[in-house]
Structures are given as structure tokens and as C-alpha cells.
DOVO-879272 format. One line per 4 residues: their letters; for each residue x, y, z of C-alpha. Coordinates in steps of 0.02 Angstrom, whole numbers, plus 50000, padded with zeros to 5 digits. Each point is the difference from the previous one (the first is absolute). Layout:
! DOVO-879272
a> X Y Z  ...
***
This chain:
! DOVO-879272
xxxx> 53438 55787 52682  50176 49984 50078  50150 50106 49939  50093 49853 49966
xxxx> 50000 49786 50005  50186 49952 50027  49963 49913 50164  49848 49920 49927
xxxx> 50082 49942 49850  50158 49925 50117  49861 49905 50075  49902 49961 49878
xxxx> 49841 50073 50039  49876 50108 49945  50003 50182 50084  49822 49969 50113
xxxx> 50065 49830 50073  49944 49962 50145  50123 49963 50168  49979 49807 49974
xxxx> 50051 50017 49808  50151 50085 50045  50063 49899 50138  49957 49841 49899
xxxx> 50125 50079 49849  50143 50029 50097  49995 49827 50086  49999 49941 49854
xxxx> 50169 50104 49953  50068 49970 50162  50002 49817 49987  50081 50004 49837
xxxx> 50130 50129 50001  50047 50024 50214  50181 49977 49990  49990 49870 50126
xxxx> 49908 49890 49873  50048 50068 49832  50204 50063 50011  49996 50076 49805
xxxx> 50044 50212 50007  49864 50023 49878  49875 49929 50134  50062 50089 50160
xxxx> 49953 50155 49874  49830 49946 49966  49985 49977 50195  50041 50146 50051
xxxx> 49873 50086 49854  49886 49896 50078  50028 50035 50173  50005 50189 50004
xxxx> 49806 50003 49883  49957 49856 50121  50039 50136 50147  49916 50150 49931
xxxx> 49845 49924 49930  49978 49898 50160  49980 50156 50108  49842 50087 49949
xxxx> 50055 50169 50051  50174 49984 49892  49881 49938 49868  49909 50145 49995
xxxx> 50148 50095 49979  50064 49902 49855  49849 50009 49911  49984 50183 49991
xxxx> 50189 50044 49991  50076 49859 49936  50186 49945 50066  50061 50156 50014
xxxx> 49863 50054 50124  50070 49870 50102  50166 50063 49998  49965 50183 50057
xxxx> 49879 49959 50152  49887 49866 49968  50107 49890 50095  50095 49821 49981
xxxx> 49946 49854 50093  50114 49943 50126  50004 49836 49977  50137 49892 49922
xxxx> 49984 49862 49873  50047 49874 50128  49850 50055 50118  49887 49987 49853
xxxx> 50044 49828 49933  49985 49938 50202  49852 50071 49998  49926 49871 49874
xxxx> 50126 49846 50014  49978 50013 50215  50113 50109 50068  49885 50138 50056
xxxx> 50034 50178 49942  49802 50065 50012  49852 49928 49955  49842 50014 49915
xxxx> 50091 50117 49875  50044 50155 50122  50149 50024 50078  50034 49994 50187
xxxx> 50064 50125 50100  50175 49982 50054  50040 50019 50180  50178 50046 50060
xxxx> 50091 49912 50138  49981 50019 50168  50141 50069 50105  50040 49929 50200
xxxx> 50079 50090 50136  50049 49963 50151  49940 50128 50149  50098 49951 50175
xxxx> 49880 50028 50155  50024 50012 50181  49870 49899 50110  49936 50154 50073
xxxx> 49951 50062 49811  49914 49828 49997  49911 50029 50166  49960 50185 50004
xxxx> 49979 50023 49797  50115 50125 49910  49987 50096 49817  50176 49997 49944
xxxx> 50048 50097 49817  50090 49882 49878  50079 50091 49858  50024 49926 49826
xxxx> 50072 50013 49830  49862 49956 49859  50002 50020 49817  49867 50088 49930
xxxx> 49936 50073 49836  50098 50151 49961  49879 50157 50016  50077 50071 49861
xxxx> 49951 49914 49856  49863 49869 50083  50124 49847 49979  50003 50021 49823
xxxx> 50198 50058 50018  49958 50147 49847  49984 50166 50026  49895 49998 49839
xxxx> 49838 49971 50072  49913 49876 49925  50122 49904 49919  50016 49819 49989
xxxx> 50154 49941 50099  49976 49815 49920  50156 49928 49919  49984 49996 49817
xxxx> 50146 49877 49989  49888 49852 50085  49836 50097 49994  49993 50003 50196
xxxx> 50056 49798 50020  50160 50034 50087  50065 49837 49892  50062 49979 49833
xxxx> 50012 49846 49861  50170 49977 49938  50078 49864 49883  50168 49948 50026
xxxx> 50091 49918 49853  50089 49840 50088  50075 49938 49846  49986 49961 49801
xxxx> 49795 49966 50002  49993 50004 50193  49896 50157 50102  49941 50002 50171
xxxx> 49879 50104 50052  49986 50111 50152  49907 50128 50107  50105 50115 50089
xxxx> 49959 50158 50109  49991 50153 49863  50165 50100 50021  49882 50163 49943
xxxx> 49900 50008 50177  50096 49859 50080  49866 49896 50005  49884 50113 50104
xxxx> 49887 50030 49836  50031 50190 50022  50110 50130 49936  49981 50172 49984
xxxx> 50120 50104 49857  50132 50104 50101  49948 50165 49930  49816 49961 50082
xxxx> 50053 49936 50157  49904 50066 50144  50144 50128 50097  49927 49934 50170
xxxx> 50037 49826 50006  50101 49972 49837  49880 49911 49909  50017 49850 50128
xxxx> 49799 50040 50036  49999 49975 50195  50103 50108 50132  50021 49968 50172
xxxx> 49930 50054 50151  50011 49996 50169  49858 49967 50110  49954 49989 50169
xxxx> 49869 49854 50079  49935 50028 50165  49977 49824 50062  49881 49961 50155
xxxx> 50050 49872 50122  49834 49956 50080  49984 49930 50163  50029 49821 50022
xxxx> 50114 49976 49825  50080 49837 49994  50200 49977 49925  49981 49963 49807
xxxx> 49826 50081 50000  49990 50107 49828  49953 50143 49960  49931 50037 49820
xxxx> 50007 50172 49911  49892 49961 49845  50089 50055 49831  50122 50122 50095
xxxx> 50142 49869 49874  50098 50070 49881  49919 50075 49820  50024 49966 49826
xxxx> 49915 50077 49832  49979 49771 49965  49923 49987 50186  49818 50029 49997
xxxx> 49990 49953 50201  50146 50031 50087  50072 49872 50158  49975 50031 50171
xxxx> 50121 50052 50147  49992 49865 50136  50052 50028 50153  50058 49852 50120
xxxx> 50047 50043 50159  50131 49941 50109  49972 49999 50180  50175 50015 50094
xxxx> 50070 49909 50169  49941 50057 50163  50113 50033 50157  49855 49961 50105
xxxx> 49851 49913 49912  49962 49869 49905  49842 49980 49888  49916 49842 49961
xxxx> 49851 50008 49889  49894 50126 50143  50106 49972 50167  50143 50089 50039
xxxx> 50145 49907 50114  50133 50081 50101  50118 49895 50122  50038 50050 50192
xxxx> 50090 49921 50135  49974 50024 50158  50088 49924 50164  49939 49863 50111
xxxx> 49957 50124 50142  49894 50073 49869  49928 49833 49944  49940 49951 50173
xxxx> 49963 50166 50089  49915 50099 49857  50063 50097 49852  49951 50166 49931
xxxx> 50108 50102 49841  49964 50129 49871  49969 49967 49803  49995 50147 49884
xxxx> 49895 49928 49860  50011 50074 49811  49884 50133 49996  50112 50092 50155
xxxx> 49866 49930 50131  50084 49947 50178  49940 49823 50050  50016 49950 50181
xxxx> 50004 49796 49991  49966 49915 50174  49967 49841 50069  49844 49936 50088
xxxx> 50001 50010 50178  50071 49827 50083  50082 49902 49811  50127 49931 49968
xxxx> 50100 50037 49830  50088 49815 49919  50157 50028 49898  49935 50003 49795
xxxx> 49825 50050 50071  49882 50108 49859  49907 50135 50067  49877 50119 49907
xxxx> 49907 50171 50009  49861 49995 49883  49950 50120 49863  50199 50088 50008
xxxx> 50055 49900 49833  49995 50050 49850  49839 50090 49911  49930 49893 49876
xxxx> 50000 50062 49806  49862 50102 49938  49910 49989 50202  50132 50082 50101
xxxx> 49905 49983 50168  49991 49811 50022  50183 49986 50030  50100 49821 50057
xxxx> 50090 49968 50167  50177 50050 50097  50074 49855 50021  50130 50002 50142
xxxx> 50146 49841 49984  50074 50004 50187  50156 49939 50045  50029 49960 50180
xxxx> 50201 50043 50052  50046 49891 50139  50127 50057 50154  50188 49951 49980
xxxx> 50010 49926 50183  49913 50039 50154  50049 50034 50162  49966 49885 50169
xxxx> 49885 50132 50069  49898 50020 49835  49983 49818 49989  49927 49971 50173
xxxx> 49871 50137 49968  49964 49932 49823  49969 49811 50101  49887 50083 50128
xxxx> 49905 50112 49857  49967 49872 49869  49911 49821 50011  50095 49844 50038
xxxx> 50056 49882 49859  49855 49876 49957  50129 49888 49917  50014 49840 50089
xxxx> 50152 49897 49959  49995 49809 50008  50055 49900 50152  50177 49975 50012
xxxx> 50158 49940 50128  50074 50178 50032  50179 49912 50051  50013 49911 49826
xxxx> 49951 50169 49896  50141 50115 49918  49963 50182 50011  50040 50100 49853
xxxx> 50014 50176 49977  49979 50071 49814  50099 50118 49928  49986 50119 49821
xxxx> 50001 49900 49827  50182 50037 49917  49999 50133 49877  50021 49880 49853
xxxx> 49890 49874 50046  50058 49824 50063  50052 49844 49913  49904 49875 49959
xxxx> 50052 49813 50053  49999 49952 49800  50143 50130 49989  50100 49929 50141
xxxx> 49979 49835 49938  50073 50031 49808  50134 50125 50111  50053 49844 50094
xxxx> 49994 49889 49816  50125 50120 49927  50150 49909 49958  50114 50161 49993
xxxx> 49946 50016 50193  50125 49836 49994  49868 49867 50002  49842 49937 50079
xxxx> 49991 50104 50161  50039 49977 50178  49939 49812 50055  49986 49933 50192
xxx> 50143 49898 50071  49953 49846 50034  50088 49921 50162
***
């Protein structure tokens, strides 16, 4: 026996139906009286009947309640649904909602931040503490915003829709009908009477806290990488799962380095003498070590030449000891002008020229000597020639004299 059959009788169906009978009744209500397909008051009444027996019967342990206790059983514990009319009519017209008759947990949003990270965090691995305001259930009253414990904090205006029906008279035989958020709970589907309001959060149901993260850059981290605190979002009493707190990092500019995917690159230069004879200079890398970088014995550095030391990049993610390479960019500075004495020993030291020019009449050749390209370039001949063309220059340019 069950202590009452209002919900039944809204559906129209006998007190042991099973779940398929009742879901079949209220689609069949649904289709005819949804406000979207039927705009008469009298329907979006019969809708909402319908959807709040549709929601308790639906949900086997709300059922249970009903049956015993009736409506009012509901109201002082038993629990309301959750779940508007809209999510219920999508869930049979397409639009999702839940399925297969239960509802499905609602998960909050997830929140981003930003972390900014130095290289050497990237390439020695650092725990840094990242504190944050969240929102969670007040500990007071358990999210239910009442101090009276056990008290439903559903809003008997819109029975815990958050939306109201209206009818607005548009003229003589004219109405238009509307669902607005309910001014009672402001369309949250809660509201809690002011003389019961919880004295720890004001009956708002959630308080905020502050909490510290301890985040741990692991060796090898990339720029962008994320990383995921699972359900550390923000909580609600209507949030079964709360969001998670991502965290992206941001990797900042080096003075010295350079990272591509596993290889660091720094640039040197280094001066000719250097270049030909042999160089040899220090490199403190990010992890405080002192590299000495040298040349081999007898080469010869090339301006723009790449060199590497192996295994002194960067340690790769999740297997810190297999690490990339140091690569070196070298620039070679070349000597303003040399003297006559440097020049003679630089022509005795080094190989002759193997360049061998053509063949030529040494009285009929003009010798040239270059000199430093102009700071803003030099003129092309097209420009001379529409210089000469311009007739504000007073005409077509200087011509030969013919004798």
C-alpha cells in the first residue's frame, strides 16, 4: 500500500507501474502539453504536474520515499530531483539529460591557471605551492543553507525548477506565454526562509576557502604541459562531481639558453685568433654545474658553425637520465685591420691561395680597390633612370653633345 496516489493519478497509472509504464505516460504528456508544442496556461500546468511525479517516480530511491510518506516526506528530507523540465523533455525528444531513466551525475567546470616557470625548474624539477580560492559546501549546515537540520531548502515557488510559467495579457483576446527565472530563488531552484538561514554562510549553501596546491614540476616538463588536480574545482550542493584545477605552465625566456624539443642552444663568439689557433671558455649550465667547452686539437671553427656536447640538454619527461644535446651556435669576430707585420707572418703561417684566376693582359686591366657598402644601401639603376625622367628635374636629363 502507498500513503498516497497523486503522482500516479497525474500520470495516469496504477501505483505498482513499472519504470517503462511511467516513462511511456509522461511522453505521452510531454508531447501534448510542453509549452514549446502546446502554448495554452492550462497545459504548461499539467506539464509541470507531470514533470515533478515524472521525477520522483523515476528515481527508485525517491520512490520509495513517496510511497511510504507521501509528498510531504519529500519535502522534509526525502529529497527533490535535480533535474529541470527542460532536461527531462531532452531526455526523450534528443537532447540528452540522462538516460535509461536515472539521472547523471553533474560535473562542475574545470578551472585553468597559469603557473610561470624558469628553465632551470624545467631542468632540475621543482614543487612550487599554488594557493587558491574555491567554493565549497558550507560545514555548517552541509550545503543545505538551514540551520534546521534536515530541512528541505527546495523552492516551493517552482518546486526546485529555478523557472516559472507566466501569461502575459498582450491585448483584448491576445496572451503570450513565458518562462522566466523564479524571482523567489532567482532561478537557482533554492531558497531557504530568513529565519532558518544557516548563520555561517547566510543561507547561500557554499563558503569559500582558501587552499593551497603543491604542484610538482618534474624533470623534463615541456611549456603548455598541464597539470591536472582531479576534482580540486569549485563545489556546489547541484554538483555531484566537482571540476578539476589544471595547471598549464608557462616556461619563461632564458638569458642564456634556448630549448628546442630536448637540446638546449646558447650562442658564443669567439675571435679569429680563436677560430684558427684553438678555443677554450667556461659554461655554467642550469643545475649550477661548470662546463669547460674546448676545441679538438688542430680545427678549425667556420663562422655559423654548430657544435655539440652530448647528453648536457635537456632531461627527457618522465626518464630524466637520457637527456638531449648542448648545442653551441659560434660566431667568428673578424679583426678591424691588420698591421704589415701581422700580415707577413699570417702569409708565411697559412697556405697559399689555390684560386687561379684566368689569363689576362695585365697592362689593359683596371685595379680596383673596394670600399664599405653606404649605410643606406645604394641605388639601383631603375631609380636613376625614372630620377633622370622626372620632368620637375627640368626635362629628360643630361644628353652628349654632338660635334
Amino acid at each position: 500500500m502507498v500513503k498516497e496516489t497523486k503522482f500516479y493519478d497525474t500520470l495516469g497509472v496504477a501505483p505498482d507501474a513499472s519504470e517503462g509504464e511511467i516513462k511511456k505516460a509522461f511522453r505521452k504528456i510531454a508531447v501534448q502539453c510542453h509549452p514549446d508544442k502546446n502554448p495554452a496556461p492550462e497545459a504548461a500546468q499539467k506539464f509541470q504536474a507531470a514533470n515533478r511525479a515524472y521525477e520522483v517516480l523515476i528515481d527508485e530511491n525517491q520512490r520509495k520515499v513517496y510511497d511510504r510518506f507521501g509528498e510531504k516526506g519529500l519535502e522534509e528530507g526525502g529529497g527533490g530531483g535535480g533535474h529541470s523540465a527542460h532536461d527531462i523533455f531532452s531526455s526523450f525528444f534528443g537532447g540528452g539529460g540522462f538516460g535509461g531513466g536515472r539521472p547523471q551525475e553533474r560535473r562542475g567546470k574545470d578551472v585553468g591557471h597559469a603557473l610561470p616557470v624558469t628553465l632551470e625548474d624545467l631542468y632540475n624539477g621543482k614543487t612550487r605551492k599554488l594557493a587558491l580560492n574555491k567554493q565549497v559546501l558550507c560545514s555548517g549546515c552541509n550545503g543545505s543553507g538551514s540551520k534546521v537540520k534536515g530541512k528541505s531548502s527546495v523552492c516551493q515557488d517552482c518546486r526546485g525548477q529555478g523557472v516559472k510559467i507566466v501569461v502575459r495579457q498582450l491585448g483584448p483576446g491576445m496572451v503570450q506565454q513565458m518562462q522566466v527565472a523564479c524571482p523567489n530563488c532567482h532561478g537557482e531552484g533554492t531558497a531557504v526562509d530568513p529565519k532558518d538561514r544557516c548563520p555561517k554562510c547566510s543561507g547561500n549553501r557554499v563558503a569559500e576557502e582558501r587552499k593551497v596546491l603543491e604542484v610538482h614540476v618534474e624533470k623534463g616538463m615541456k611549456h603548455n604541459q598541464r597539470i591536472t588536480f582531479a576534482r580540486e574545482g569549485d563545489q556546489h550542493p547541484d554538483i555531484q562531481i566537482p571540476g578539476d584545477v589544471v595547471i598549464v605552465l608557462q616556461e619563461k625566456k632564458h638569458d642564456v639558453f634556448e630549448r628546442e624539443g630536448q637540446d638546449l642552444f646558447l650562442s658564443r663568439t669567439v675571435e679569429l685568433s680563436e677560430a684558427l689557433l684553438g678555443f677554450s671558455f667556461l659554461i655554467q649550465h642550469l643545475d649550477g654545474r661548470v662546463l669547460v667547452a674546448k676545441s679538438q686539437p688542430g680545427e678549425i671553427l667556420h663562422h655559423g658553425q654548430m657544435l655539440s656536447i652530448p647528453n648536457e640538454g635537456m632531461p627527457k619527461y618522465k626518464n630524466p637520465f637520457d637527456k638531449g644535446s648542448l648545442v653551441i651556435k659560434f660566431s667568428v669576430k673578424m679583426p678591424e685591420s691588420l698591421s704589415e707585420g701581422a700580415m707577413a707572418a699570417l702569409r708565411k703561417a697559412l697556405p697559399p691561395p689555390t684560386r687561379r684566376d684566368p689569363s689576362f693582359d695585365a697592362a689593359e686591366a683596371e685595379e680596383c680597390f673596394l670600399h664599405p657598402v653606404p649605410a643606406g644601401g645604394f641605388t639601383s639603376r631603375e631609380e636613376e633612370e625614372e630620377e633622370d625622367e622626372d620632368p620637375r628635374r627640368g626635362g629628360g636629363g643630361v644628353q652628349c653633345a654632338h660635334q
